[in-house]
C-alpha positions, -999 to 999 in steps of 0.1 A, spaced: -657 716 -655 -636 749 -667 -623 772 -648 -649 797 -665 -679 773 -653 -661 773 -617 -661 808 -620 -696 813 -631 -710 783 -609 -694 806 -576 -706 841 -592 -745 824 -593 -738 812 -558 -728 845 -543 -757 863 -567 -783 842 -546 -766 846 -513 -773 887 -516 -801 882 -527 -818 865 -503 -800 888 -477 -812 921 -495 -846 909 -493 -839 895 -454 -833 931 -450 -862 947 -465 
């Protein structure tokens, strides 16, 4: 893996994570 596909792979992770805590919230 690249550092770009790290990068990527922990900027999906994180994307998900708000997500599911935005819509926790709401």
């Amino acid at each position: 893996m690249t550092n770009g596909e790290k990068q990527a792979d922990e900027i999906l992770a994180l994307q998900s994570i708000f997500d599911q805590k935005f819509r926790l919230m709401n």
